[in-house]
GUKEMAR-585326 format. One line per 3 residues: number of its first residue (from 1); their letters; for each residue x, y, z of C-alpha. Coordinates in Angstrom, 3 decimals. Last residue first. Layout:
residues N
NUM> a> X/Y/Z; ... $
//
This chain:
residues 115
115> xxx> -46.720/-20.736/17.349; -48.211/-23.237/16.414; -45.499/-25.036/14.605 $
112> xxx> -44.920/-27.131/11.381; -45.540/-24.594/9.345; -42.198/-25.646/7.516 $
109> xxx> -40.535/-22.123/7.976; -41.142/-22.620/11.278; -39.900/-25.780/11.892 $
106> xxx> -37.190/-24.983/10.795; -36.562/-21.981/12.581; -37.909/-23.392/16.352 $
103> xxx> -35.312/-26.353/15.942; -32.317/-24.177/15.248; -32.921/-21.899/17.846 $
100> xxx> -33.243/-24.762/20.129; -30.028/-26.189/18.988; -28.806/-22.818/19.509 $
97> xxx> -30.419/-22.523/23.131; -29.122/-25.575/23.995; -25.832/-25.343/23.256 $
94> xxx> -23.313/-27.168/21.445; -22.252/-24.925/18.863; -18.951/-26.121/17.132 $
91> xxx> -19.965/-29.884/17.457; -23.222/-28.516/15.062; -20.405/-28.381/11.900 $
88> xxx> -20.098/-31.822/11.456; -23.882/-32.020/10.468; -26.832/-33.417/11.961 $
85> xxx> -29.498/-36.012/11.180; -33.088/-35.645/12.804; -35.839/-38.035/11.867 $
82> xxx> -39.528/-36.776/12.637; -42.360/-38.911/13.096; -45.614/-36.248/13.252 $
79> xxx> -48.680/-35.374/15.483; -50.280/-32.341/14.724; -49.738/-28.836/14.535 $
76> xxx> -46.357/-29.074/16.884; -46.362/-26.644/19.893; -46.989/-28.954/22.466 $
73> xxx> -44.129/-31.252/21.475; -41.955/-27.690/22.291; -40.490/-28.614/25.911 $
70> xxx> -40.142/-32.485/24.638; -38.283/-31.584/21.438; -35.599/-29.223/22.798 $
67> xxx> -34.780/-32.192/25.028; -34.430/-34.491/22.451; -32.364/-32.472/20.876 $
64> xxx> -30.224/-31.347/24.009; -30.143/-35.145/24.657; -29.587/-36.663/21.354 $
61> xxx> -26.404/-33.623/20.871; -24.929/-34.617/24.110; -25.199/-38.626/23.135 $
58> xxx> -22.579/-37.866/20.147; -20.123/-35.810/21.804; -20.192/-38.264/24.613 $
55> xxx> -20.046/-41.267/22.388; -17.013/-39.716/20.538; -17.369/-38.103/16.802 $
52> xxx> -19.624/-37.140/13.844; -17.805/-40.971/12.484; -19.204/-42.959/14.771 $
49> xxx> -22.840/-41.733/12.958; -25.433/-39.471/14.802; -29.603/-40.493/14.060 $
46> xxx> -31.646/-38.713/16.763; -35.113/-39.785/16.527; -38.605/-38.371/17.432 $
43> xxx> -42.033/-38.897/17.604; -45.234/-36.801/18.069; -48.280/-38.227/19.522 $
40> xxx> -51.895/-39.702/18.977; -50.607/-42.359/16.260; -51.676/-41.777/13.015 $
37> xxx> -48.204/-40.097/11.807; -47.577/-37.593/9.442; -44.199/-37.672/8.189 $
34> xxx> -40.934/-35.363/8.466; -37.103/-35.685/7.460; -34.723/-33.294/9.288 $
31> xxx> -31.486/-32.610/8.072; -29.132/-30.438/10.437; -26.307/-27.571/10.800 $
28> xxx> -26.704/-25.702/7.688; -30.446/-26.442/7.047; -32.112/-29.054/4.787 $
25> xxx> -35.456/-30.149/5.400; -37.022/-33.467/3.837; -40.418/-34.269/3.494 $
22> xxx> -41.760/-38.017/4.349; -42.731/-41.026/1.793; -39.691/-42.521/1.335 $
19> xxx> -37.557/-41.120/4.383; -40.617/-41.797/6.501; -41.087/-44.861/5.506 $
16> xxx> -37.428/-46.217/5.771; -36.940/-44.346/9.098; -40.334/-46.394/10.946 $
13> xxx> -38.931/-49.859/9.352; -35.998/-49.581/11.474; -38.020/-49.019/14.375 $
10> xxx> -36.809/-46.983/17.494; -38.709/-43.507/16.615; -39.429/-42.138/20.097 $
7> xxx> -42.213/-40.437/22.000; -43.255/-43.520/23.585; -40.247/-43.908/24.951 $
4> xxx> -40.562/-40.819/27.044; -38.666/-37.644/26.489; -36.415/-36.843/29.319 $
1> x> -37.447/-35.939/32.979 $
//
């Protein structure tokens, strides 16, 4: 069972506000961007350009991502959009547990997380 729908960014106008009025994290491997949303849940989006590589380089990453996401949505403070970009450099690593790892740290360090 994936992450439903309903937990997804999929408007166009959703990344605009959220990259104007939103916070930005930069780590090595990704670049988050975070809002505050009013709706009762957290969102997510994946956003991987052609050029990070193939279609089945690029859809692994949204999985494990959005995968990651779903098992920890419980954990976040209170509902938020969030906007995930990675880097070149995340092809070398394609794990779970390291995008996981990843995740968890971040968020983290933003108080983000319950836990």
């Amino acid at each position: 069972m994936g992450l439903p729908l309903s937990g997804r960014l999929t408007h166009r106008d959703n990344f605009s506000l959220i990259k104007k009025n939103g916070k930005k994290i930069s780590a090595r491997y990704f670049t988050f961007y975070f809002c505050r949303n009013e709706k009762t849940s957290s969102r997510l989006s994946v956003v991987i350009s052609a050029k990070f590589g193939g279609s089945v380089i690029r859809h692994r990453v949204k999985r494990l991502f959005r995968e990651v996401f779903r098992r920890h949505i419980n954990e976040i403070r209170e509902p938020i959009d969030v906007i995930v970009i990675p880097g070149k450099e995340v092809k070398e690593n394609l794990s779970y547990s390291f995008i996981e790892r990843i995740f968890t740290e971040n968020f983290r360090k933003s108080d983000l997380l319950n836990v």
